[in-house]
C-alpha positions in Angstrom: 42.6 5.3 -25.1 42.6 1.9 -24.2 40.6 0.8 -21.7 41.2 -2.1 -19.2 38.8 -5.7 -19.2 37.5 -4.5 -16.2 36.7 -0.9 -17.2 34.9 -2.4 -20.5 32.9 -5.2 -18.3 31.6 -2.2 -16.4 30.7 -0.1 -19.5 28.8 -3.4 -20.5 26.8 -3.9 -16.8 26.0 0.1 -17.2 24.6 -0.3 -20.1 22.6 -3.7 -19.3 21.2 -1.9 -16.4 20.4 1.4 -18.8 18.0 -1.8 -21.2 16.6 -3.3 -18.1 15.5 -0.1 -16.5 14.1 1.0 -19.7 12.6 -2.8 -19.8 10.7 -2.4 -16.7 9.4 1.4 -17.5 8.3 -0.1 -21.1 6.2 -2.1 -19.6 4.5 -0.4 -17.1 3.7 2.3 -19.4 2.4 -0.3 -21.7 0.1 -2.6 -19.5 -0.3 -1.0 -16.1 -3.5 0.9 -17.2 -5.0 -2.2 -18.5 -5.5 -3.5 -15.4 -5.0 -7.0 -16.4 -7.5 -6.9 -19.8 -5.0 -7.9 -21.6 -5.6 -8.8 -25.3 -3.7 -11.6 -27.3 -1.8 -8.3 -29.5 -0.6 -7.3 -25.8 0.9 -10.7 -25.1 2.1 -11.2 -28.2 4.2 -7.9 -27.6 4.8 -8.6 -24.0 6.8 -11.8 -25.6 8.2 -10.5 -28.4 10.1 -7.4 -26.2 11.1 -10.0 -23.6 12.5 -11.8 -26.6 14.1 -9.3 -27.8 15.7 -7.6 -24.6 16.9 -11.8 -24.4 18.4 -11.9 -27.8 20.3 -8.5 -27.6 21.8 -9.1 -24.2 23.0 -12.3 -26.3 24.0 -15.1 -23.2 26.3 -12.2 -21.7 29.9 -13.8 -20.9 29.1 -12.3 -17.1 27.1 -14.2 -14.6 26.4 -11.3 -13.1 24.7 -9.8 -16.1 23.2 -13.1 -16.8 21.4 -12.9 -13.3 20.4 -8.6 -13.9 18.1 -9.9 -16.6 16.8 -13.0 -15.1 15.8 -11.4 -12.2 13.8 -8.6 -14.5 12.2 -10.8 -16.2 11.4 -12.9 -13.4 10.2 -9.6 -11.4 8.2 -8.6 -14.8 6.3 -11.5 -14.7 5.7 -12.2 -11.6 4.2 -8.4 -12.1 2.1 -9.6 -15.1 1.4 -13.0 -15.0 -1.5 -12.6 -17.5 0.7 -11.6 -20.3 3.0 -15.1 -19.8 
């Protein structure tokens, strides 16, 4: 099966959204109930996922993608601006 450049850009954004849904859940799970007493290990780890979630998205070809994980991580910290 071969699949078009447009069927394969929208595997891609399917699956960006899939990471930045599970982005946002990770880290309300994580920090919500620590109602902002956040310890240096937390933001260490709050850094270090965002990093991460950054690297493997890897400067996406797609400005569209590009702006799907800016505006997570923007809405993340504007969410938890303690752990930034």
């Amino acid at each position: 099966m071969i699949l078009a450049r447009g069927d394969y850009e929208n595997i891609l954004k399917d699956s960006l959204i899939q990471k930045l849904n599970w982005l946002e859940e990770e880290f309300s799970f994580l920090f919500n109930l620590k109602k902002r007493n956040y310890s240096q290990k937390d933001k260490a780890l709050a850094n270090q996922i965002i990093k991460n979630i950054t690297e493997s998205v890897n400067s996406s070809e797609s400005v569209r993608m590009n702006e799907l994980l800016l505006d997570t991580i923007i809405s993340i910290k504007s969410n938890y601006p303690e752990l930034f």
